[in-house]
N, C-alpha and C positions, 0 to 999 in steps of 0.2 A: 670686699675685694680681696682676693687670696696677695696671700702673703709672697713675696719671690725668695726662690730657694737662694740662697749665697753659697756656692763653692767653691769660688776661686781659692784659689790658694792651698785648697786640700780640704775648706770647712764647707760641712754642709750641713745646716741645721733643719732637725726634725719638724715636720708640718703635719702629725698626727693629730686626731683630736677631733675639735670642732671645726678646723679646714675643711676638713674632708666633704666633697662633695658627691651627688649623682654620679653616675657616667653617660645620662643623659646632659644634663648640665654643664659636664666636660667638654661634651662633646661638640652641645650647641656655642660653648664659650669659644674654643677654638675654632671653628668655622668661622664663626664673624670676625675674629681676631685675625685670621686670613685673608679675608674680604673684603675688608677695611681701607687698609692703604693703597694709595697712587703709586706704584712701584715705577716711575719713570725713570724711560734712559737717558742720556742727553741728547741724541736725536728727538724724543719727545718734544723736549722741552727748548729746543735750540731756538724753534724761529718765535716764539715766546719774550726771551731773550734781546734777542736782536728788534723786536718789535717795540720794548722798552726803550732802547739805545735810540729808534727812531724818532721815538715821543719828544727824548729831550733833545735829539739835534732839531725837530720841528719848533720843539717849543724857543728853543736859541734863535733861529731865523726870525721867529714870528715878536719875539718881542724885540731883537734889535733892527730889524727891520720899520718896524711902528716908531723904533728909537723911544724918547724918554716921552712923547706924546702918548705909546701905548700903556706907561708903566704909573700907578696911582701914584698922591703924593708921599706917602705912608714909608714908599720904597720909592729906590734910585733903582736907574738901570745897571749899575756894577754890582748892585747884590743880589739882583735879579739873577744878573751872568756866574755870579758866585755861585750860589744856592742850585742853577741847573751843572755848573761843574759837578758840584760836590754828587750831586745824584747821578750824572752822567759815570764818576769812578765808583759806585757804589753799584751800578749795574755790570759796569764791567770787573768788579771784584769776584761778584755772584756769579758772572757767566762763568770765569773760571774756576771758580767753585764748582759749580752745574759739572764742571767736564769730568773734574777727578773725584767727587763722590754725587753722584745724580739723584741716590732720594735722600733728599736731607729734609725732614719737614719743619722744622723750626725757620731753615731760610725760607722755603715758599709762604709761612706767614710771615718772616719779618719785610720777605723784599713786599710783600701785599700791601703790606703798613706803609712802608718807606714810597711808593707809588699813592698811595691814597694824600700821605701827605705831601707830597710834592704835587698833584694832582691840588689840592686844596690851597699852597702856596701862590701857585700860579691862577687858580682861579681869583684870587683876594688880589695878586698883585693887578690885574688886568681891568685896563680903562671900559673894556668891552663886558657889558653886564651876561651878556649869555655865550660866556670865552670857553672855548675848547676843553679847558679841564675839565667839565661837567661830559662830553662823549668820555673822556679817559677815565670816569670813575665807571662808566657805562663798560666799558674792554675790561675797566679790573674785577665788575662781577660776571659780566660772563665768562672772562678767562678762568676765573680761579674756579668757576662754577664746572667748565668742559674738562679740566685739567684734573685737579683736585677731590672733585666731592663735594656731599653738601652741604660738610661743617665746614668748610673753606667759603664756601658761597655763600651760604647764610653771613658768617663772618665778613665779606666781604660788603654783601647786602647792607647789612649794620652800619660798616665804619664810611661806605662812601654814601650812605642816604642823613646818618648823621653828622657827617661833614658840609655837605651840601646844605642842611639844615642851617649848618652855624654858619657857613656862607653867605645865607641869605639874611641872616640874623641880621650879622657884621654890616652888611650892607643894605641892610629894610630901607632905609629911605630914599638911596637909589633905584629899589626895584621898586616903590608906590609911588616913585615919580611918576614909571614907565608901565602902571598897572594895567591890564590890558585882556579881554575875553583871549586872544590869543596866547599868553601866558599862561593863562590856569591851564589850556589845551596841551600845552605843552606838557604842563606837570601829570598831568591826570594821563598821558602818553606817555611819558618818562615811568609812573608809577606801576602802568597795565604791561608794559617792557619788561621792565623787572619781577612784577609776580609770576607772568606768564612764563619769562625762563627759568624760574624759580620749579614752578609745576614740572616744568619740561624736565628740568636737570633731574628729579625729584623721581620721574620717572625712568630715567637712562640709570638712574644711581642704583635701584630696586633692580633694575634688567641685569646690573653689571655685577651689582653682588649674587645674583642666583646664577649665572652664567661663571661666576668666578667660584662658587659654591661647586658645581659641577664638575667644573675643569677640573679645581687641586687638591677636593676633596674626596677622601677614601668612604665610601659608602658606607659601610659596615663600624669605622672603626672612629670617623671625625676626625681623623691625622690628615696627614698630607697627602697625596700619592707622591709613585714615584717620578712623575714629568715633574710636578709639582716642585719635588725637594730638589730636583735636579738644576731648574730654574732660580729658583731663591740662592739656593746652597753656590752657585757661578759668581752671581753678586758676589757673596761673603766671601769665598776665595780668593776674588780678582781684588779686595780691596782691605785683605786683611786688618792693615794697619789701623782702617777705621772701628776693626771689630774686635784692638787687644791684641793682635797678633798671634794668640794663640785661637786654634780650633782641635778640642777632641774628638772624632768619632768613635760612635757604640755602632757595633752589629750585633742584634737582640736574635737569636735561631732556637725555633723551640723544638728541642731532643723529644722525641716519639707522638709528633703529633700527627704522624700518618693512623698510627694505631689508635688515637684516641678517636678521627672518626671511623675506621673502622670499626672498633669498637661500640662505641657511644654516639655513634648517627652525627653526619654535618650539623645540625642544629645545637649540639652540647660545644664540636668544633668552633663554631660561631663564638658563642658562648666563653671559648677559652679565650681566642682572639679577641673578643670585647674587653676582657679581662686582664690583659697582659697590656692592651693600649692606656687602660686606666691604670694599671701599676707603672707606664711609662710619666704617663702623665701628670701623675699626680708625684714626679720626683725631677721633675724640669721647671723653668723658669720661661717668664714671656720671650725674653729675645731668645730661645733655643728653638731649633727643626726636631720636629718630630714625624716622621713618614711610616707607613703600613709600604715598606718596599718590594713586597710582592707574599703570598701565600702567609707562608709563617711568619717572614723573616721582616723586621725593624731596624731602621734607621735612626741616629738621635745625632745631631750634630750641633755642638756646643761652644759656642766662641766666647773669648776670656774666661779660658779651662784649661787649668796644668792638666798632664796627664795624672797625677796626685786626684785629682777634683773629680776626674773623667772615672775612675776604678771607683771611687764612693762612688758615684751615680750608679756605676755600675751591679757592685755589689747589694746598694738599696732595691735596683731593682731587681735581681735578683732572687735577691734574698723574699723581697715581698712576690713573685711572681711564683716560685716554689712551693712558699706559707700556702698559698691560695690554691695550689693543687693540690696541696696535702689534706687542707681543710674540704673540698670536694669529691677527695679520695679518684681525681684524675689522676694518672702516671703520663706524667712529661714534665720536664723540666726546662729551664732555658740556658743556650752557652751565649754569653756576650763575648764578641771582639772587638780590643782597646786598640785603636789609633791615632796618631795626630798629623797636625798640619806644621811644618813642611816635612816631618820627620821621616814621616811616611809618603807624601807623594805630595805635588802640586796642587789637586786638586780632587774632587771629591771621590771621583773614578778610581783615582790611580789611588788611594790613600783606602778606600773600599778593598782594593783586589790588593793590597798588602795585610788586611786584615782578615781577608776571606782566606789566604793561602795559609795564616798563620792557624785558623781554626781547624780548617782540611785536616792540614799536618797533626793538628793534635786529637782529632779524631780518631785517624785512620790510626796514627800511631799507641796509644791510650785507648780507646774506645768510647772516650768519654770527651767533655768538654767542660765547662767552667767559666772562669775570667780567663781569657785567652790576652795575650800581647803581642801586635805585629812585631816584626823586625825591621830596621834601620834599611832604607832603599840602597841594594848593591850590596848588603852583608851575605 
């Protein structure tokens, strides 16, 4: 598993050596590494939410309703009403959570957990052997299954088939009081339920990563495109503070590569562009954006990065983007332009065309290009 480059703060240590991968390798890493995640909004995820909030107002009716006849002797009914309080502000913790960061993956496992076991509380507490918590472990794998993906489903699959397990446990000689050809039916229909959406999810999950494959990924190069970075990189600005509150961007422009396919035929062209996204890549970290933002031109957008951190990056790449034309005896070089977040603009647009103006300028005026630095919005 590669190593993650560290340059907050200005340090960024070297990953030469035996790191070093294919650019096939890279390239299929990244892809799946895009693929992967449930990027939900909170309209996603809202009625989800509210779905849980439901369970525990039903589950409150239903047991105080039955009153202390419905609830074992094990438990009283105030702890019953206790224990769905506590879960009832625990969902409404998480909804507001949901609203101001929406993909948090750690919460969509924990609240998973925290539903399976209140799901499991309430089955144990109930006079009724085949009590409603057994549908809700049913809503929490296919939720997590339609929602999430398949390691949340699987996961899911897991913790409510082996809860129910211990359920049964707990209670065996209740259930072989009332053992019955209609019981096992039940299980062996509860089991064909669950595998079968298992398959199903199994297959929407393969359709969504080659369809998501498609959509954000750059053909030629395994980066992003540009809808792609534009999409993710909204998230990351709209919510900085989750993300460090600093963001650098790179604009990667490679100087004379109209002449190198004139020159040397589109397929050497290719060739460079393969090369210049593996020198991108191979100097970024997992939570950084990487995009092939049209033709020549690259995107890197880097959160919890001084601009300190952002000029290494840039220079590494660089500097290795250079090496590797010199050693193929191509003529082109690359000019990076260094911007940040908010210094330079609100958001990715506006923080792009302060570092595009700053490049212009030093083209036209110089003839040449380099590490380029935007200027201050309104200097």
């Amino acid at each position: 598993m590669r190593r993650r480059r560290d340059y907050e703060r200005g340090s960024c240590h070297d990953r030469r050596g035996t790191d070093r991968r294919s650019g096939f390798a890279r390239r299929v890493e990244l892809s799946l590494f895009d693929s992967l995640p449930h990027r939900l909004s909170w309209e996603d995820q809202k009625a989800q939410y509210w779905t849980r909030l439901l369970f525990c107002i039903l589950a409150l009716m239903y047991f105080n309703f039955g009153g202390e006849a419905q609830v074992r002797s094990w438990v009283s009914l105030p702890i019953v009403n206790l224990v769905m309080t506590i879960y009832g502000l625990e969902i409404l913790f998480f909804t507001w959570h949901a609203t101001r960061v929406p993909h948090a993956p750690w919460r969509q496992r924990l609240t998973m957990w925290v539903d399976i076991s209140a799901a499991s509380f309430a089955a144990l507490a109930d006079t009724t052997l085949s009590s409603p918590g057994f549908l809700v472990f049913l809503m929490v794998i296919l939720g997590n299954g339609m929602r999430y993906g398949l390691g949340l489903f699987g996961e899911a699959v897991i913790g409510s088939l082996g809860a129910s397990i211990l359920i049964v446990w707990l209670r065996l000689p209740d259930y072989l009081a009332i053992f019955s050809v209609s019981a096992i039916f039940f299980l062996v229909f509860f089991a064909i339920v669950v595998l079968y959406s298992y398959s199903l999810t199994a297959k929407i999950e393969r359709a969504r990563r080659k369809l998501s494959h498609e959509r954000n990924v750059d053909a030629l190069t395994g980066m992003l495109n540009r809808r792609a970075l534009f999409e993710r990189a909204t998230e990351l600005f709209n919510s900085p503070a989750a993300n460090g509150g600093e963001i650098v961007v790179l604009f990667a422009d490679l100087d004379g590569f109209k002449s190198v396919n004139d020159t040397h035929g589109h397929h050497v062209g290719d060739n460079v562009l393969v090369a210049v996204a593996e020198s991108i890549l191979a100097n970024v970290r997992d939570i950084d954006l990487v995009a092939r933002y049209g033709g020549d031109e690259f995107v890197l957008v880097l959160p919890r990065t001084s601009r300190q951190g952002g000029e290494i990056v840039a220079q590494r790449v660089r500097q290795e983007i250079n090496e590797w034309a010199r050693k193929n005896a191509i003529d082109f070089n690359v000019s990076i332009g260094v911007g940040s977040f908010p210094e330079h603009g609100s958001d990715l647009s506006s923080v792009l065309a302060s570092v595009d103006k700053a490049m212009y300028r030093s083209k036209s005026e110089n003839g040449r290009g380099g590490i380029l630095h935007a200027e201050r919005v309104g200097a």
